[in-house]
Phi, psi and omega in degrees: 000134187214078223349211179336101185276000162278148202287005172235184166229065178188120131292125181291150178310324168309292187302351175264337186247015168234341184254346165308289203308310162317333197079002159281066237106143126285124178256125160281063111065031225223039188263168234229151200279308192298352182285279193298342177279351172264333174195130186199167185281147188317315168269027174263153200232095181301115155200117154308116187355264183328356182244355212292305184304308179316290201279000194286340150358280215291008167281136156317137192254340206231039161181137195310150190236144145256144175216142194222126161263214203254283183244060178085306217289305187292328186288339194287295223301290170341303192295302211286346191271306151330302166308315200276326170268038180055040181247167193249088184242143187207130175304118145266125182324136154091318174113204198277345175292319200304292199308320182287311179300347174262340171113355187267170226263128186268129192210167204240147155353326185243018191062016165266148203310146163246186165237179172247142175214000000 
């Protein structure tokens, strides 16, 4: 593990939905479980901040991690602590507003359309 494999460590929500959509990234999740049952991106992988330090075993070591809250602020915390423990994690800019707000697609657990709250 050697931080970021992107040259920043932040993304806008288009470039997180395009490199999801590649299979380049892993999106990390770090929204409050009642957050992630109202809406979350399709391909994303739920473990809520406060559980984050238990579970990190389940992070990928070896392929870029995003990580998205609700606007930015839980994911900034999330991306430097990843970072600083060498995993190559870089923040989307704005959060699950920003993502939504680009137009990409937001579901609920059963595939049904969500919201973000």
């Amino acid at each position: 593990m050697s931080g970021s494999y992107l040259d920043e460590d932040e993304v806008s929500a288009a470039r997180a939905s395009e490199l999801v959509g590649a299979g380049s990234a892993w999106l990390l999740d770090v929204r409050e479980a009642h957050e992630w049952e109202a809406g979350h991106a399709p391909d994303a992988h739920h473990i809520p901040l406060y559980e984050l330090q238990t579970r990190q075993h389940e992070l990928p070591e070896d392929q870029q991690i995003l990580v998205v809250c609700h606007s930015g602020g839980r994911s900034r915390l999330a991306t430097d602590a990843l970072n600083r423990a060498d995993y190559p994690a870089a923040n989307v800019a704005g959060g699950m507003s920003a993502w939504q707000a680009h137009g990409a697609a937001v579901v609920r657990d059963d595939g049904s359309a969500g919201d973000v709250v």
